[in-house]
C-alpha positions in Angstrom: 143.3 100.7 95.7 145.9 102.1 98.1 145.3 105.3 99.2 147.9 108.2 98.4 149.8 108.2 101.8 149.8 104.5 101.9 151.6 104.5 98.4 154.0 107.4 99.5 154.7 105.3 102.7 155.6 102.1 100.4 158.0 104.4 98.2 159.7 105.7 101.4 160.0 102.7 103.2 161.7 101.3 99.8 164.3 104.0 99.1 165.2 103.7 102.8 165.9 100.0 102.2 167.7 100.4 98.9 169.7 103.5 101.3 170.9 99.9 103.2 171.4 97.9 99.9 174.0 101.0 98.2 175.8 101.3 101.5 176.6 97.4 101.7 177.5 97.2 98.0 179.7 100.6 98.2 181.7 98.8 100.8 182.3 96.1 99.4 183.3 98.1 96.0 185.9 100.1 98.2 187.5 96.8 99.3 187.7 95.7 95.8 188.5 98.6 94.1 191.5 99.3 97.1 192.4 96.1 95.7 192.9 96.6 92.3 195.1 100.4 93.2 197.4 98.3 95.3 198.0 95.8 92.7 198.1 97.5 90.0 200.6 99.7 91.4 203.3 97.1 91.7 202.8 95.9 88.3 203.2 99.3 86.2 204.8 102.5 86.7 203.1 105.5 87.9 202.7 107.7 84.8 204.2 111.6 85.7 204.3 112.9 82.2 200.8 113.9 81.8 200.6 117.7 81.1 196.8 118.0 81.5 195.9 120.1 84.6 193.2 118.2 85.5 191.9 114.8 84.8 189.8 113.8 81.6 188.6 110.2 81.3 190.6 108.5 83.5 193.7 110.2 83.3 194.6 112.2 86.3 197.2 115.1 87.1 200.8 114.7 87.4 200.5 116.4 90.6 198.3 114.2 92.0 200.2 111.0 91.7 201.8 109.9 94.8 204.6 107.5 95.0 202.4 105.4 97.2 198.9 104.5 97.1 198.2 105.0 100.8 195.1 106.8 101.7 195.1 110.4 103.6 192.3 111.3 105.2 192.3 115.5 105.2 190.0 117.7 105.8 188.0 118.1 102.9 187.4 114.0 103.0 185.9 114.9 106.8 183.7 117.9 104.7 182.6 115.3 101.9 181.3 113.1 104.3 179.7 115.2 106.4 177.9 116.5 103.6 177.0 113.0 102.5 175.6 112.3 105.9 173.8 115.2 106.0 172.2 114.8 102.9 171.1 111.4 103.4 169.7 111.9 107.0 167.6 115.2 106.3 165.8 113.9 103.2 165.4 110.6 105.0 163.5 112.4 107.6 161.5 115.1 105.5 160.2 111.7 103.3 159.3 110.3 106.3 157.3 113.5 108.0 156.0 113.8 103.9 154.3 110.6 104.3 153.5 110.2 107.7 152.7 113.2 109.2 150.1 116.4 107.6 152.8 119.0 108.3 152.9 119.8 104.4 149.2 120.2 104.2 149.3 123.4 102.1 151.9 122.0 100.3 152.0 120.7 97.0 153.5 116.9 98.2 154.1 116.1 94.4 156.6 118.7 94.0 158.2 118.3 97.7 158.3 114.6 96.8 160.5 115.4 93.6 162.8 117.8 95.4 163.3 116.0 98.5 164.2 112.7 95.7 166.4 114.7 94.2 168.7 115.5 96.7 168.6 112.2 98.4 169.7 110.5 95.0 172.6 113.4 95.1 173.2 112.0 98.6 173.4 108.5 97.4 174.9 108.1 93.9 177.3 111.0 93.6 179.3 112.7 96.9 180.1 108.8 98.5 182.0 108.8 95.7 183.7 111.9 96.0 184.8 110.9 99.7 186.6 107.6 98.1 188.5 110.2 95.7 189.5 112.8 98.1 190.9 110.1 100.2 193.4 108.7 97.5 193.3 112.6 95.7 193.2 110.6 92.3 191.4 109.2 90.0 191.1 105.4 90.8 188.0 103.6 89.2 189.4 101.9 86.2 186.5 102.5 83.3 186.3 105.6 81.7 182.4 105.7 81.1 181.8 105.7 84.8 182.9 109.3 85.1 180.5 110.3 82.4 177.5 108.6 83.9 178.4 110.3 87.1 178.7 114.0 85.2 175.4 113.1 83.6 173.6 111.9 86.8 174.4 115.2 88.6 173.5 117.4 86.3 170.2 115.4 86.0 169.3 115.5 89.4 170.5 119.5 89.8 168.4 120.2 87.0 165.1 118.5 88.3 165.8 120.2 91.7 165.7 123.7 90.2 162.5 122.7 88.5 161.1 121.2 91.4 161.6 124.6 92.8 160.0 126.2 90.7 156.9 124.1 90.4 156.2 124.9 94.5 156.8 128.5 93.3 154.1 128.2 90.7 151.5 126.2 92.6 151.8 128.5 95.8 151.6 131.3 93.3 148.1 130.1 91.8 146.8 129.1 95.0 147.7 132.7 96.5 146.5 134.6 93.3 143.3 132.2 92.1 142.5 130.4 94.9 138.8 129.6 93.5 141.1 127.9 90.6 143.2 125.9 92.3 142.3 122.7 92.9 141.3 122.8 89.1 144.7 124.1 87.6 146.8 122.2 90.0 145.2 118.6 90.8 147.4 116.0 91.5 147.2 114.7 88.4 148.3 117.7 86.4 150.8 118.3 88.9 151.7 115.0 88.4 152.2 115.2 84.9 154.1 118.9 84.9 156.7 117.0 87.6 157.1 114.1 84.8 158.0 116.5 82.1 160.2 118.1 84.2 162.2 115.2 85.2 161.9 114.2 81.3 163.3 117.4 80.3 166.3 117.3 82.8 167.0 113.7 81.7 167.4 114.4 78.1 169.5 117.8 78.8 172.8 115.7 79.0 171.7 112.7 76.7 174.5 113.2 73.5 176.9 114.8 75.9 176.1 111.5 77.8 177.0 109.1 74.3 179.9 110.6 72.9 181.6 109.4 76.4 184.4 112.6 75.6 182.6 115.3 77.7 183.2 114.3 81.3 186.2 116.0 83.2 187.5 115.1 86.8 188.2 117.4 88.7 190.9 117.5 91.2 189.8 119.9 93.5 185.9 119.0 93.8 186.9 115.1 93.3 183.3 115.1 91.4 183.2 114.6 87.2 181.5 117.4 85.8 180.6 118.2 81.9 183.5 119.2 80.1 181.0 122.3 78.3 184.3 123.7 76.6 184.3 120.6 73.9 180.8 121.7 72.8 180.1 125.4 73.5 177.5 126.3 71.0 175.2 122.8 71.9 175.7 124.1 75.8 174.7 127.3 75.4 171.8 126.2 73.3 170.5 123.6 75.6 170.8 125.7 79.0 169.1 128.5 77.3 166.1 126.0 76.1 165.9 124.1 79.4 166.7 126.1 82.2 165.8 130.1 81.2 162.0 129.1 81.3 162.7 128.0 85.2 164.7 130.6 85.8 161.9 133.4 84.5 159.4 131.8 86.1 161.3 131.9 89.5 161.9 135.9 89.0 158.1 136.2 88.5 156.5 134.1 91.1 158.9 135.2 94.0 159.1 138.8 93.1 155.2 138.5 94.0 156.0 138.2 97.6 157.4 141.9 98.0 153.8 143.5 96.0 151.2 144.7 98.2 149.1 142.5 96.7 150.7 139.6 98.2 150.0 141.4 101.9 146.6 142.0 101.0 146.2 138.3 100.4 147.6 137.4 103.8 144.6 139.2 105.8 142.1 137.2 103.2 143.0 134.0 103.7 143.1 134.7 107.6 139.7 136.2 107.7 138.0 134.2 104.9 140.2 130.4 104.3 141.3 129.8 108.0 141.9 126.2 106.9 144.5 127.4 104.3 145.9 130.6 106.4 149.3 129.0 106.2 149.3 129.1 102.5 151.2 132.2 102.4 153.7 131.6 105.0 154.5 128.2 103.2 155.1 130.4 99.9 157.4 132.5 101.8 159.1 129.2 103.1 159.9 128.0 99.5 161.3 131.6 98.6 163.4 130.9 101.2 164.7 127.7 99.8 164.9 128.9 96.5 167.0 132.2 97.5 168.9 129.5 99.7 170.2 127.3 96.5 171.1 130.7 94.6 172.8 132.1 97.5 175.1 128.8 98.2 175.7 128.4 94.5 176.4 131.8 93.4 180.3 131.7 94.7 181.4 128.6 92.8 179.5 130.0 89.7 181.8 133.5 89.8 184.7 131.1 90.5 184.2 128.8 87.6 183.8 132.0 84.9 186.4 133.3 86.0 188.4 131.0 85.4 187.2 130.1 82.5 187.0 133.3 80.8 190.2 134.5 82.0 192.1 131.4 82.6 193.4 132.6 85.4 195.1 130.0 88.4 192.6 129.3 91.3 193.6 128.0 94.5 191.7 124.3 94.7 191.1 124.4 97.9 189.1 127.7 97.2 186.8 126.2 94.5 186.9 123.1 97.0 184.9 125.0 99.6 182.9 126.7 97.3 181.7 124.1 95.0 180.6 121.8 98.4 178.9 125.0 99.6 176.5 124.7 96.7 176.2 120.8 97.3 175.1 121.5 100.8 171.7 123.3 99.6 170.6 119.4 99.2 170.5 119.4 102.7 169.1 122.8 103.5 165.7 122.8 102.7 165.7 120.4 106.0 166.6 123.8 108.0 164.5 126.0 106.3 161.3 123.9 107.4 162.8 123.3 110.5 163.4 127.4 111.8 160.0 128.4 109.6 157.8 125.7 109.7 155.9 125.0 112.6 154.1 122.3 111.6 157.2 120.7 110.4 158.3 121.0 114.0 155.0 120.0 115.5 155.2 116.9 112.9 159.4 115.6 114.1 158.0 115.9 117.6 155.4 113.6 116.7 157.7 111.1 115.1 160.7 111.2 117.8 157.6 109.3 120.2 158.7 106.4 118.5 156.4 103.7 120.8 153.4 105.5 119.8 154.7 106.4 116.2 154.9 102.4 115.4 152.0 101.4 117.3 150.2 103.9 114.5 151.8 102.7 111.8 151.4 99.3 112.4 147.8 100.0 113.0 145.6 97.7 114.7 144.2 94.0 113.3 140.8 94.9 113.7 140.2 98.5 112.5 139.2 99.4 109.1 143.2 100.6 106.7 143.6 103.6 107.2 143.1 106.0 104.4 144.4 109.1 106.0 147.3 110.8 107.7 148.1 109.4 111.0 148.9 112.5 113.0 146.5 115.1 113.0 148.1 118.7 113.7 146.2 121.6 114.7 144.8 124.3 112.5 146.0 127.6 112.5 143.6 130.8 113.0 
Protein backbone atom coordinates (compact mmCIF):
# COMPACT_ATOMS: atom_id res chain seq x y z
CA UNK A 1 0.00 0.00 0.00
CA UNK A 2 0.99 3.65 -0.68
CA UNK A 3 2.20 5.33 2.08
CA UNK A 4 0.33 8.60 3.29
CA UNK A 5 2.54 11.27 1.58
CA UNK A 6 2.64 9.28 -1.53
CA UNK A 7 -1.23 9.28 -1.60
CA UNK A 8 -1.40 13.12 -0.77
CA UNK A 9 1.23 13.63 -3.49
CA UNK A 10 -1.12 11.68 -6.10
CA UNK A 11 -4.16 13.86 -4.99
CA UNK A 12 -2.10 17.04 -5.49
CA UNK A 13 -0.57 16.31 -8.47
CA UNK A 14 -4.33 15.50 -9.80
CA UNK A 15 -6.15 18.76 -8.71
CA UNK A 16 -3.25 20.60 -10.22
CA UNK A 17 -3.99 18.83 -13.52
CA UNK A 18 -7.74 19.12 -13.31
CA UNK A 19 -6.55 23.27 -12.38
CA UNK A 20 -5.31 22.87 -16.40
CA UNK A 21 -8.41 20.87 -17.62
CA UNK A 22 -11.14 23.86 -15.95
CA UNK A 23 -9.00 26.60 -17.33
CA UNK A 24 -9.10 25.15 -21.01
CA UNK A 25 -12.77 24.24 -20.82
CA UNK A 26 -13.59 27.90 -19.21
CA UNK A 27 -12.08 29.35 -22.22
CA UNK A 28 -13.60 27.78 -24.53
CA UNK A 29 -17.11 28.36 -22.59
CA UNK A 30 -16.34 32.18 -22.75
CA UNK A 31 -15.96 31.94 -26.47
CA UNK A 32 -19.16 30.16 -26.74
CA UNK A 33 -21.06 31.80 -24.39
CA UNK A 34 -19.67 35.52 -25.97
CA UNK A 35 -21.34 33.83 -28.79
CA UNK A 36 -24.55 33.24 -27.84
CA UNK A 37 -24.84 37.32 -26.07
CA UNK A 38 -23.86 38.61 -29.42
CA UNK A 39 -26.43 36.78 -31.21
CA UNK A 40 -28.96 36.69 -29.26
CA UNK A 41 -28.88 40.35 -29.04
CA UNK A 42 -29.69 41.05 -32.64
CA UNK A 43 -32.50 38.67 -32.60
CA UNK A 44 -34.63 40.06 -29.48
CA UNK A 45 -34.93 43.28 -27.81
CA UNK A 46 -33.21 44.12 -24.70
CA UNK A 47 -35.84 43.90 -21.98
CA UNK A 48 -35.82 47.48 -19.70
CA UNK A 49 -39.02 46.99 -17.91
CA UNK A 50 -37.90 44.84 -15.16
CA UNK A 51 -38.48 46.51 -11.74
CA UNK A 52 -36.46 43.98 -9.67
CA UNK A 53 -33.37 45.62 -8.10
CA UNK A 54 -31.31 42.95 -8.58
CA UNK A 55 -31.30 39.84 -10.57
CA UNK A 56 -33.25 36.47 -9.58
CA UNK A 57 -32.93 33.43 -11.93
CA UNK A 58 -31.80 34.81 -14.81
CA UNK A 59 -33.37 38.03 -14.97
CA UNK A 60 -31.09 40.93 -14.43
CA UNK A 61 -31.61 44.82 -13.51
CA UNK A 62 -32.88 47.28 -15.77
CA UNK A 63 -29.88 49.30 -14.94
CA UNK A 64 -27.62 46.96 -15.99
CA UNK A 65 -28.70 46.41 -19.53
CA UNK A 66 -26.57 48.14 -21.87
CA UNK A 67 -27.52 49.02 -25.38
CA UNK A 68 -24.55 47.03 -26.46
CA UNK A 69 -23.07 43.87 -25.46
CA UNK A 70 -19.47 45.04 -25.51
CA UNK A 71 -17.31 44.13 -22.64
CA UNK A 72 -15.72 46.71 -20.08
CA UNK A 73 -13.06 45.82 -18.28
CA UNK A 74 -13.21 48.15 -14.80
CA UNK A 75 -11.68 47.91 -11.93
CA UNK A 76 -13.47 45.52 -9.94
CA UNK A 77 -12.99 42.85 -12.99
CA UNK A 78 -8.92 43.69 -12.34
CA UNK A 79 -9.93 42.96 -8.28
CA UNK A 80 -11.90 39.58 -9.21
CA UNK A 81 -9.11 38.31 -10.91
CA UNK A 82 -6.58 39.12 -8.88
CA UNK A 83 -8.32 37.42 -6.30
CA UNK A 84 -8.85 34.39 -8.41
CA UNK A 85 -5.21 34.23 -9.14
CA UNK A 86 -4.34 34.58 -5.76
CA UNK A 87 -6.43 32.03 -4.64
CA UNK A 88 -5.46 29.40 -6.99
CA UNK A 89 -1.61 30.08 -6.67
CA UNK A 90 -1.35 30.02 -2.72
CA UNK A 91 -3.35 26.81 -2.15
CA UNK A 92 -1.46 25.41 -5.11
CA UNK A 93 1.65 25.94 -3.20
CA UNK A 94 0.55 25.22 0.48
CA UNK A 95 -0.80 21.52 -1.17
CA UNK A 96 2.37 21.17 -2.48
CA UNK A 97 4.62 22.11 0.70
CA UNK A 98 1.57 19.77 2.63
CA UNK A 99 2.68 16.91 0.70
CA UNK A 100 6.12 17.33 0.02
CA UNK A 101 7.77 18.95 2.55
CA UNK A 102 7.36 18.26 6.87
CA UNK A 103 6.83 21.95 7.56
CA UNK A 104 3.24 21.01 8.98
CA UNK A 105 4.67 18.44 11.24
CA UNK A 106 2.61 19.52 14.36
CA UNK A 107 -0.07 19.93 12.27
CA UNK A 108 -3.05 18.10 11.91
CA UNK A 109 -2.53 17.53 7.73
CA UNK A 110 -6.21 16.12 7.55
CA UNK A 111 -7.73 19.23 8.57
CA UNK A 112 -5.07 21.59 6.63
CA UNK A 113 -5.90 19.29 3.66
CA UNK A 114 -9.71 20.18 3.96
CA UNK A 115 -9.21 23.88 4.34
CA UNK A 116 -6.52 24.43 1.94
CA UNK A 117 -9.37 22.19 -0.65
CA UNK A 118 -11.72 24.41 0.24
CA UNK A 119 -10.54 27.40 -0.86
CA UNK A 120 -8.91 26.20 -3.89
CA UNK A 121 -12.30 24.75 -5.12
CA UNK A 122 -13.58 28.61 -4.21
CA UNK A 123 -10.74 29.54 -6.51
CA UNK A 124 -11.78 27.27 -9.20
CA UNK A 125 -15.57 26.81 -9.52
CA UNK A 126 -16.91 30.19 -8.29
CA UNK A 127 -14.86 33.85 -8.63
CA UNK A 128 -13.68 32.87 -12.65
CA UNK A 129 -17.08 33.22 -12.97
CA UNK A 130 -17.60 36.34 -11.31
CA UNK A 131 -14.79 37.95 -13.57
CA UNK A 132 -16.85 36.87 -16.82
CA UNK A 133 -19.94 38.80 -15.12
CA UNK A 134 -18.31 41.89 -13.95
CA UNK A 135 -16.98 42.24 -17.41
CA UNK A 136 -20.39 42.30 -19.27
CA UNK A 137 -22.08 43.74 -15.57
CA UNK A 138 -24.99 41.26 -16.35
CA UNK A 139 -26.28 38.22 -16.15
CA UNK A 140 -25.36 36.19 -19.33
CA UNK A 141 -25.37 32.32 -18.83
CA UNK A 142 -28.71 31.30 -20.26
CA UNK A 143 -29.98 28.37 -17.70
CA UNK A 144 -31.49 29.39 -14.68
CA UNK A 145 -30.27 26.27 -12.47
CA UNK A 146 -26.67 27.30 -12.95
CA UNK A 147 -27.02 30.15 -10.60
CA UNK A 148 -28.43 27.98 -7.92
CA UNK A 149 -25.73 25.32 -8.14
CA UNK A 150 -23.26 28.20 -7.94
CA UNK A 151 -25.17 29.68 -4.58
CA UNK A 152 -25.14 26.23 -3.28
CA UNK A 153 -21.45 25.40 -4.17
CA UNK A 154 -20.26 28.51 -2.16
CA UNK A 155 -22.01 28.12 0.61
CA UNK A 156 -20.80 24.48 0.68
CA UNK A 157 -17.38 25.15 0.52
CA UNK A 158 -17.61 28.35 3.11
CA UNK A 159 -19.17 26.19 5.43
CA UNK A 160 -16.53 23.28 5.33
CA UNK A 161 -13.82 26.06 5.66
CA UNK A 162 -15.28 27.31 8.92
CA UNK A 163 -15.34 23.76 10.18
CA UNK A 164 -12.05 22.96 8.93
CA UNK A 165 -11.14 25.79 11.20
CA UNK A 166 -12.36 24.73 13.86
CA UNK A 167 -11.22 21.05 13.71
CA UNK A 168 -7.26 22.56 13.87
CA UNK A 169 -8.63 24.62 16.80
CA UNK A 170 -9.89 21.47 18.51
CA UNK A 171 -6.89 19.08 17.72
CA UNK A 172 -4.28 21.83 18.79
CA UNK A 173 -6.48 22.32 21.75
CA UNK A 174 -6.23 18.48 22.88
CA UNK A 175 -2.75 18.14 21.98
CA UNK A 176 -1.88 21.39 24.20
CA UNK A 177 -4.31 20.32 27.12
CA UNK A 178 -4.01 16.19 26.98
CA UNK A 179 -1.04 15.56 25.27
CA UNK A 180 -0.71 11.94 26.82
CA UNK A 181 -4.25 11.61 24.87
CA UNK A 182 -3.56 12.69 21.75
CA UNK A 183 -2.56 10.45 19.44
CA UNK A 184 -5.57 8.28 20.90
CA UNK A 185 -8.39 11.02 20.56
CA UNK A 186 -7.06 12.42 17.41
CA UNK A 187 -5.61 9.57 15.04
CA UNK A 188 -5.86 9.99 11.58
CA UNK A 189 -8.59 7.90 11.29
CA UNK A 190 -10.94 9.70 13.66
CA UNK A 191 -9.80 12.81 12.38
CA UNK A 192 -10.52 11.46 9.21
CA UNK A 193 -13.90 10.63 10.01
CA UNK A 194 -14.85 14.05 12.04
CA UNK A 195 -13.48 15.98 8.53
CA UNK A 196 -16.14 13.60 6.52
CA UNK A 197 -19.02 14.58 8.69
CA UNK A 198 -18.12 17.86 8.46
CA UNK A 199 -18.03 18.09 4.83
CA UNK A 200 -21.41 15.91 4.98
CA UNK A 201 -22.93 18.34 7.15
CA UNK A 202 -22.05 21.48 5.03
CA UNK A 203 -23.23 19.56 1.90
CA UNK A 204 -26.66 18.86 3.08
CA UNK A 205 -26.96 22.61 4.69
CA UNK A 206 -28.21 23.93 1.24
CA UNK A 207 -29.75 20.62 -0.20
CA UNK A 208 -33.86 21.80 -0.47
CA UNK A 209 -32.79 25.36 -0.93
CA UNK A 210 -30.62 23.60 -3.70
CA UNK A 211 -34.10 21.68 -5.36
CA UNK A 212 -36.69 24.10 -5.20
CA UNK A 213 -34.25 26.00 -7.85
CA UNK A 214 -36.27 29.63 -6.51
CA UNK A 215 -33.65 30.50 -3.82
CA UNK A 216 -30.70 31.75 -5.76
CA UNK A 217 -30.31 35.60 -6.31
CA UNK A 218 -27.58 37.46 -8.47
CA UNK A 219 -26.26 39.97 -7.33
CA UNK A 220 -25.20 42.95 -9.19
CA UNK A 221 -22.64 44.33 -7.22
CA UNK A 222 -20.69 41.11 -6.05
CA UNK A 223 -21.52 39.48 -9.69
CA UNK A 224 -21.60 36.05 -7.41
CA UNK A 225 -25.38 34.14 -6.82
CA UNK A 226 -25.93 33.95 -3.34
CA UNK A 227 -29.05 32.23 -1.29
CA UNK A 228 -31.93 34.25 -1.59
CA UNK A 229 -32.55 33.47 2.69
CA UNK A 230 -35.63 36.04 2.60
CA UNK A 231 -37.93 33.34 0.54
CA UNK A 232 -37.41 30.93 3.49
CA UNK A 233 -36.54 32.72 6.84
CA UNK A 234 -37.73 30.36 9.40
CA UNK A 235 -35.83 27.04 7.55
CA UNK A 236 -32.55 29.56 7.47
CA UNK A 237 -32.56 30.44 10.68
CA UNK A 238 -33.15 26.88 11.72
CA UNK A 239 -30.45 25.39 9.71
CA UNK A 240 -27.63 28.04 10.54
CA UNK A 241 -28.44 27.72 14.17
CA UNK A 242 -28.18 23.64 13.82
CA UNK A 243 -25.10 23.68 11.66
CA UNK A 244 -22.98 26.47 12.27
CA UNK A 245 -23.50 27.57 16.25
CA UNK A 246 -21.77 24.33 17.33
CA UNK A 247 -18.54 25.65 15.17
CA UNK A 248 -18.91 28.78 16.22
CA UNK A 249 -18.94 27.76 20.25
CA UNK A 250 -16.35 25.67 19.80
CA UNK A 251 -14.19 28.41 18.15
CA UNK A 252 -14.94 30.84 21.29
CA UNK A 253 -13.76 28.01 23.64
CA UNK A 254 -10.67 26.70 22.10
CA UNK A 255 -9.17 30.14 21.10
CA UNK A 256 -10.13 31.90 24.21
CA UNK A 257 -7.58 29.22 25.79
CA UNK A 258 -4.68 30.93 24.26
CA UNK A 259 -5.04 34.23 26.57
CA UNK A 260 -5.28 31.73 30.14
CA UNK A 261 -2.18 31.26 32.01
CA UNK A 262 -2.57 27.92 31.60
CA UNK A 263 -1.87 28.01 28.02
CA UNK A 264 1.74 29.92 28.97
CA UNK A 265 2.36 27.39 31.41
CA UNK A 266 2.15 24.81 28.75
CA UNK A 267 4.60 26.64 26.47
CA UNK A 268 7.69 26.14 29.03
CA UNK A 269 6.45 22.21 29.23
CA UNK A 270 6.58 21.36 26.00
CA UNK A 271 10.01 23.23 25.69
CA UNK A 272 11.58 21.58 28.63
CA UNK A 273 9.86 18.13 28.43
CA UNK A 274 8.37 17.47 24.35
CA UNK A 275 11.30 19.30 22.47
CA UNK A 276 10.10 17.28 19.37
CA UNK A 277 6.56 18.98 19.63
CA UNK A 278 7.80 22.51 21.13
CA UNK A 279 6.16 24.12 18.12
CA UNK A 280 2.86 22.77 19.06
CA UNK A 281 1.88 25.90 20.65
CA UNK A 282 3.15 28.39 18.32
CA UNK A 283 1.23 26.38 15.46
CA UNK A 284 -2.08 26.85 17.73
CA UNK A 285 -1.42 30.45 17.85
CA UNK A 286 -0.85 30.33 14.02
CA UNK A 287 -4.45 28.92 13.43
CA UNK A 288 -5.98 31.62 15.92
CA UNK A 289 -4.54 33.78 13.62
CA UNK A 290 -6.29 32.41 10.60
CA UNK A 291 -9.30 32.00 12.27
CA UNK A 292 -9.46 35.76 13.72
CA UNK A 293 -8.23 36.54 10.00
CA UNK A 294 -11.60 35.05 8.22
CA UNK A 295 -13.80 36.86 11.01
CA UNK A 296 -11.96 40.01 10.71
CA UNK A 297 -12.28 40.16 6.55
CA UNK A 298 -15.86 38.98 6.79
CA UNK A 299 -17.23 40.95 9.54
CA UNK A 300 -17.79 44.35 7.15
CA UNK A 301 -19.88 42.70 4.38
CA UNK A 302 -21.86 40.92 7.31
CA UNK A 303 -22.84 44.60 9.01
CA UNK A 304 -23.46 45.65 5.37
CA UNK A 305 -25.76 42.93 4.38
CA UNK A 306 -28.09 43.44 7.79
CA UNK A 307 -28.26 46.47 7.29
CA UNK A 308 -29.66 46.40 4.52
CA UNK A 309 -31.73 43.93 5.05
CA UNK A 310 -33.26 44.97 8.16
CA UNK A 311 -33.57 48.47 7.29
CA UNK A 312 -33.79 48.34 3.68
CA UNK A 313 -31.86 51.05 3.34
CA UNK A 314 -29.82 52.03 -0.37
CA UNK A 315 -26.18 50.83 -0.35
CA UNK A 316 -23.66 52.07 -2.63
CA UNK A 317 -22.53 48.62 -4.82
CA UNK A 318 -19.42 49.45 -5.14
CA UNK A 319 -19.30 49.57 -1.18
CA UNK A 320 -20.66 46.05 -0.67
CA UNK A 321 -18.34 45.30 -3.89
CA UNK A 322 -15.23 45.82 -1.89
CA UNK A 323 -16.39 44.46 1.11
CA UNK A 324 -17.91 41.25 0.04
CA UNK A 325 -14.35 40.40 -2.06
CA UNK A 326 -12.60 41.43 1.22
CA UNK A 327 -14.14 38.39 2.79
CA UNK A 328 -13.36 36.19 -0.39
CA UNK A 329 -9.72 37.10 -0.02
CA UNK A 330 -9.43 35.09 3.48
CA UNK A 331 -9.22 31.98 0.88
CA UNK A 332 -6.00 33.18 0.10
CA UNK A 333 -4.74 34.34 3.45
CA UNK A 334 -3.99 31.54 5.39
CA UNK A 335 -0.91 31.39 2.63
CA UNK A 336 0.41 34.76 4.55
CA UNK A 337 -0.28 33.74 7.86
CA UNK A 338 2.10 30.66 7.51
CA UNK A 339 4.33 32.61 5.49
CA UNK A 340 5.12 35.74 8.32
CA UNK A 341 4.56 33.01 11.42
CA UNK A 342 5.72 29.93 10.29
CA UNK A 343 9.19 29.23 10.00
CA UNK A 344 9.17 25.98 8.89
CA UNK A 345 6.74 26.95 6.26
CA UNK A 346 9.43 29.25 5.10
CA UNK A 347 12.30 26.82 5.59
CA UNK A 348 9.95 24.35 3.53
CA UNK A 349 9.20 27.14 0.08
CA UNK A 350 12.91 27.61 0.23
CA UNK A 351 13.32 23.97 -0.17
CA UNK A 352 10.95 23.79 -3.06
CA UNK A 353 12.03 27.01 -5.09
CA UNK A 354 15.62 24.54 -5.60
CA UNK A 355 13.73 23.11 -8.27
CA UNK A 356 16.76 20.83 -9.82
CA UNK A 357 17.20 19.13 -6.59
CA UNK A 358 13.33 19.26 -5.66
CA UNK A 359 12.64 16.90 -8.93
CA UNK A 360 15.61 14.91 -8.70
CA UNK A 361 13.84 13.90 -5.06
CA UNK A 362 10.71 13.45 -6.33
CA UNK A 363 11.53 11.42 -9.04
CA UNK A 364 13.63 9.42 -6.78
CA UNK A 365 16.21 7.20 -7.91
CA UNK A 366 15.64 3.55 -9.98
CA UNK A 367 17.48 1.64 -7.62
CA UNK A 368 16.53 2.76 -4.02
CA UNK A 369 13.88 1.31 -1.98
CA UNK A 370 9.99 3.97 -2.53
CA UNK A 371 10.19 6.18 -0.35
CA UNK A 372 7.80 6.00 2.56
CA UNK A 373 8.59 9.33 4.17
CA UNK A 374 8.83 13.06 3.64
CA UNK A 375 11.50 14.11 1.38
CA UNK A 376 12.81 17.20 3.04
CA UNK A 377 13.89 16.93 6.46
CA UNK A 378 13.69 20.32 8.47
CA UNK A 379 15.34 20.90 11.59
CA UNK A 380 13.94 20.54 15.10
CA UNK A 381 13.31 23.28 17.17
CA UNK A 382 14.70 23.50 20.99
Amino acid sequence: MLHINQRMRLVTLCLLTCINIVSSASETTTTTTTTTIYSTSTVAPLQKSVPEANLTMGVASPEFYQDDDDPDFTVETFVTILVTLLIILTNCTILVVAAWTEAFTNFNTTFIYSLTLADLLIGIFITPYSIFLSVYRKWVFTSDMFCSVEAYAYTVLIMAKMYSLTWLNVDHYVAVRKPERYEMMMSSTRSLCWISFSWMVAISYCCPLLFSFESATFSESTFVCMVDSTQKIAYTLTAWALASLPSVMALAVTNAYLFTKSFKRRIQFYEKVFVDLSSRPRNYQITFVMCALFAVVWTPFLIVFLVKEITEAEVSHKLQFYFFWLGVSSSFGQFFVLLLMSGNFRLALWELCQFPGFCTVFYGDSHTEPIDVNVITLPKKR
